[in-house]
C-alpha positions as CSV (number, residue, x, y, z in Angstrom):
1,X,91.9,92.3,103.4
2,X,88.5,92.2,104.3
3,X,87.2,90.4,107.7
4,X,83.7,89.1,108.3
5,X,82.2,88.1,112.0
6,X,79.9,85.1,111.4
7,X,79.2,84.2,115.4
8,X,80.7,81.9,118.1
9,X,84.7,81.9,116.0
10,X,83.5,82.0,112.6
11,X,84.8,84.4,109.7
12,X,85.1,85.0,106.2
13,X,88.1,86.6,105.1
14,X,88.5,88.2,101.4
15,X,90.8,89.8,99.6
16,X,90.9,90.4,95.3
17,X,88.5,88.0,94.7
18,X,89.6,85.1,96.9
19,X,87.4,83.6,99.7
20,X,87.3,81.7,102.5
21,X,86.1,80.6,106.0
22,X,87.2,79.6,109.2
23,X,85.0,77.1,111.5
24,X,81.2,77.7,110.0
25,X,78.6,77.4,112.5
26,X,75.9,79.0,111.0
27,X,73.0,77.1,111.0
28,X,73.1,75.8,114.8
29,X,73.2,79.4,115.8
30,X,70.3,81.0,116.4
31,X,72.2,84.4,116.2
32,X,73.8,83.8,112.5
33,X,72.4,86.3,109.7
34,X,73.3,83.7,107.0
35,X,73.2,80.0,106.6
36,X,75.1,77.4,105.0
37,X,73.5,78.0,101.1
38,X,74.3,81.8,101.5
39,X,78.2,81.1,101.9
40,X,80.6,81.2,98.9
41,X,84.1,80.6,99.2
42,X,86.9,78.4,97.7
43,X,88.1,77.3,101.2
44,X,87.3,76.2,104.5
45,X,89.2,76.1,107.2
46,X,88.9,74.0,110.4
47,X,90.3,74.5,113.8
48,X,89.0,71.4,115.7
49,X,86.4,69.0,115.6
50,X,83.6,70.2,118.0
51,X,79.9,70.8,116.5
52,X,80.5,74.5,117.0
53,X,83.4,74.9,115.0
54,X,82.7,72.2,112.1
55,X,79.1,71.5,111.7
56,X,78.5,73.2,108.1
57,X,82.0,72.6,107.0
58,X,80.8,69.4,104.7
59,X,77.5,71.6,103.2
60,X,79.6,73.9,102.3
61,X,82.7,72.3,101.2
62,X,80.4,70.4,98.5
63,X,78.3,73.1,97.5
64,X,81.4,75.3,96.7
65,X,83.6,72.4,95.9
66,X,85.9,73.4,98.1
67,X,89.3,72.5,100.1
68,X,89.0,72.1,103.6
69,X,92.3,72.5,105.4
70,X,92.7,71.1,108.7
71,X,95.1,69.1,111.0
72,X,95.8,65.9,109.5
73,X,93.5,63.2,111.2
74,X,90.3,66.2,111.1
75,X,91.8,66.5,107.1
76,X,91.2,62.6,106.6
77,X,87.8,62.3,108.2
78,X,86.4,65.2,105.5
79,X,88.5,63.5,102.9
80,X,86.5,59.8,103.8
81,X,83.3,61.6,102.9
82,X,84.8,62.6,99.1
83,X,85.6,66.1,99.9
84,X,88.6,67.8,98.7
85,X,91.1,68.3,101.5
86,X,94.5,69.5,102.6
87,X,95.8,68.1,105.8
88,X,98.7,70.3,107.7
89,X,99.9,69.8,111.4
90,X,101.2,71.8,113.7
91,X,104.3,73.7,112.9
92,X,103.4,73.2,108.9
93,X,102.8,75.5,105.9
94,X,101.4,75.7,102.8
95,X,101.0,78.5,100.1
96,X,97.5,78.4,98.9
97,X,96.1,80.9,95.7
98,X,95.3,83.1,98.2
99,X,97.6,83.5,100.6
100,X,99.5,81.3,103.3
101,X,98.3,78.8,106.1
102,X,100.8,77.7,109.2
103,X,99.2,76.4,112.0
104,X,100.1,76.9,115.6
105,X,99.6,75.2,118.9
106,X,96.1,75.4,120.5
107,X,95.2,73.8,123.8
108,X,91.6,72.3,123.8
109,X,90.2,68.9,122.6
110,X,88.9,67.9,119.4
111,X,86.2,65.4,118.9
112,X,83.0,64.8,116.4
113,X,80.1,63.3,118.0
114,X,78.7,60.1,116.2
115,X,75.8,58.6,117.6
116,X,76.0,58.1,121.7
117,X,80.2,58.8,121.0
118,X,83.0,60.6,120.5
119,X,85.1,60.5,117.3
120,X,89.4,61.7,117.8
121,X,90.2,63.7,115.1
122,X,93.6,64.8,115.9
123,X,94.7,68.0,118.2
124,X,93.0,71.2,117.8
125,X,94.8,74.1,116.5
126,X,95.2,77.9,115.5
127,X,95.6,79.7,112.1
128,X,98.4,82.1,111.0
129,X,97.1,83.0,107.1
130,X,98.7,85.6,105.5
131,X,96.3,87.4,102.7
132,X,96.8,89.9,101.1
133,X,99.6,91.3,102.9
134,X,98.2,91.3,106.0
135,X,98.6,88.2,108.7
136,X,96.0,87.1,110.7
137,X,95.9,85.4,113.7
138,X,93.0,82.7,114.7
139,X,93.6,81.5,117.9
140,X,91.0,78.8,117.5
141,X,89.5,77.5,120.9
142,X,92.8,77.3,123.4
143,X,93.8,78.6,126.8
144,X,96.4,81.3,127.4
145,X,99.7,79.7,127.0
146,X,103.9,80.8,127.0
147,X,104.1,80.6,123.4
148,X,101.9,83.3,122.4
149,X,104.6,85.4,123.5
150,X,107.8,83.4,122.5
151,X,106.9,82.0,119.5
152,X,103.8,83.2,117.9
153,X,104.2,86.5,119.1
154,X,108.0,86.7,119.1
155,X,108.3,85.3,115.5
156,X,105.3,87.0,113.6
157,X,104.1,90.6,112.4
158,X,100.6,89.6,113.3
159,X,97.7,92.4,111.7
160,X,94.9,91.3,113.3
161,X,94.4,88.3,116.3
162,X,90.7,86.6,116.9
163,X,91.2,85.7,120.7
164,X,88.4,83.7,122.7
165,X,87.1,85.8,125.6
166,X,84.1,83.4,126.4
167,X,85.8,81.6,129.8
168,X,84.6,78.0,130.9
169,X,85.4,76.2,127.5
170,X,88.4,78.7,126.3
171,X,89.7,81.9,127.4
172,X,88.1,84.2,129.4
173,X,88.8,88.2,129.3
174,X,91.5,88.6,131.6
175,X,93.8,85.7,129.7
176,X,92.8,86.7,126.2
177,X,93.9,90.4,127.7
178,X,97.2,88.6,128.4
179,X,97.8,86.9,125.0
180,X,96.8,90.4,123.2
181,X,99.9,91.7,124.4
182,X,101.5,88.1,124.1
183,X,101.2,88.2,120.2
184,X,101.5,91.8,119.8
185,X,99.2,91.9,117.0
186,X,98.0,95.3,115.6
187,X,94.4,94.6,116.2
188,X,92.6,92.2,118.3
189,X,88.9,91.1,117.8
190,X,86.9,89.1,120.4
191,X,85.3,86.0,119.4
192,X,83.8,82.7,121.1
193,X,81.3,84.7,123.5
194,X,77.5,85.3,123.8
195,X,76.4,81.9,121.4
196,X,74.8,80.9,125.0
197,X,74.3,81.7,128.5
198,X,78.0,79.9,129.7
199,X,80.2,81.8,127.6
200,X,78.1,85.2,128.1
201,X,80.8,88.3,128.2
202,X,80.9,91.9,127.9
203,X,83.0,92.3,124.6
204,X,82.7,95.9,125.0
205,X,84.7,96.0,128.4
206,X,87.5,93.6,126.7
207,X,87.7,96.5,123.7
208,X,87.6,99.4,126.7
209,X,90.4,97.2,128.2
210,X,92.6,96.3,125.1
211,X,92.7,100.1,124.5
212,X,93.7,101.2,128.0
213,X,96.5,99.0,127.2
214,X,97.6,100.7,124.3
215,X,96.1,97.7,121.8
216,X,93.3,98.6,119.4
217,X,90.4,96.7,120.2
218,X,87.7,95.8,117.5
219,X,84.0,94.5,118.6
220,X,82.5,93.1,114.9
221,X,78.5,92.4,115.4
222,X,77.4,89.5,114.1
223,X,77.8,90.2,109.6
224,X,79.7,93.2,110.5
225,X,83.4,93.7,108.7
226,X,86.4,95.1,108.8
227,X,88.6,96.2,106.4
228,X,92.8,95.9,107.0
């Protein structure tokens, strides 16, 4: 399985011919090295509702035709605009062509701005997929919290994790070195840092940490992949 950093928490994750992504925002980010048009894939996936997490998930969906899975109420709003959706909650599975979606607790807000106000589109969440053999976790935008360790952690052979380290809005480094060895996963790649000034962190100290741990620590650049 193939994983690519797109910026702030977004990725693309392949494997034998399958494609998808997780929370495009590309073309607010001044640091992306692709936009919106560039992006093929049969599937997005959405975490929460904020601008920088969802703001090209409907160019993308329709120029791909593709699903958009979400929690429920997020899955609706897409699915009011004529996109193809699949709404999960928290808890809930699905098998999809290319592998498997459960999503897990996240502890954040979720909201899409219309006009002068905020829209509620459900709770925000986190992504176990399983593809190609390999499980991945995506922690979405959340706080460190028990079950990391008791249930995501304690119930799943996790490959890779995508932890927040950017503080104020999510986790900062010293929590998201705590849920690294919560979920026990294999790898662990930083995400959710250095969009702007507020969340600025030093990724390469988290990776210098997560190894003198004993956890192997992967810094992606901005279009850089790895390969699991």
């Amino acid at each position: 399985m193939k994983v690519t950093y797109h910026g702030q928490s977004c990725f693309i994750l392949e494997h034998d011919g399958h494609r998808i992504i997780i929370d495009p925002f590309l073309s607010g980010n001044d640091k992306a090295v692709i936009q919106p048009e560039d992006v093929e894939v049969s599937y997005v996936l959405l975490t929460h509702g904020h601008a920088d997490h969802v703001l090209d998930a409907e160019p993308i969906a329709r120029k791909n035709n593709a699903t958009i899975i979400a929690p429920n109420e997020l899955a609706t709003y897409y699915g009011t605009k004529g996109l193809n959706v699949h709404p999960l909650h928290i808890g809930g599975k699905h098998d999809f062509p290319f592998g498997r979606v459960k999503l897990t607790l996240a502890f954040h807000g979720s909201g899409i701005e219309e006009g002068n106000a905020f829209r509620y589109v459900g709770p925000p969440v986190g992504f176990l997929i399983t593809m190609g053999g390999k499980t991945v976790y995506h922690a979405g935008d959340t706080g460190l919290f028990g079950d990391m360790k008791t249930v995501i952690g304690a119930l799943n052979d996790i490959d890779v994790a995508l932890l927040p380290i950017g503080d104020n809005f999510t986790m900062g480094p010293e929590d998201a070195l705590i849920a690294a060895e919560w979920v026990g996963a294999k790898h662990v790649i930083p995400m959710h840092y250095n969009t702007f000034p507020l969340i600025n962190q030093d990724a390469d100290q988290f990776v210098r940490d997560l190894d003198a741990k004993g956890i192997k620590g992967i810094r992606l650049n901005i279009g850089d992949s790895a390969e699991f």
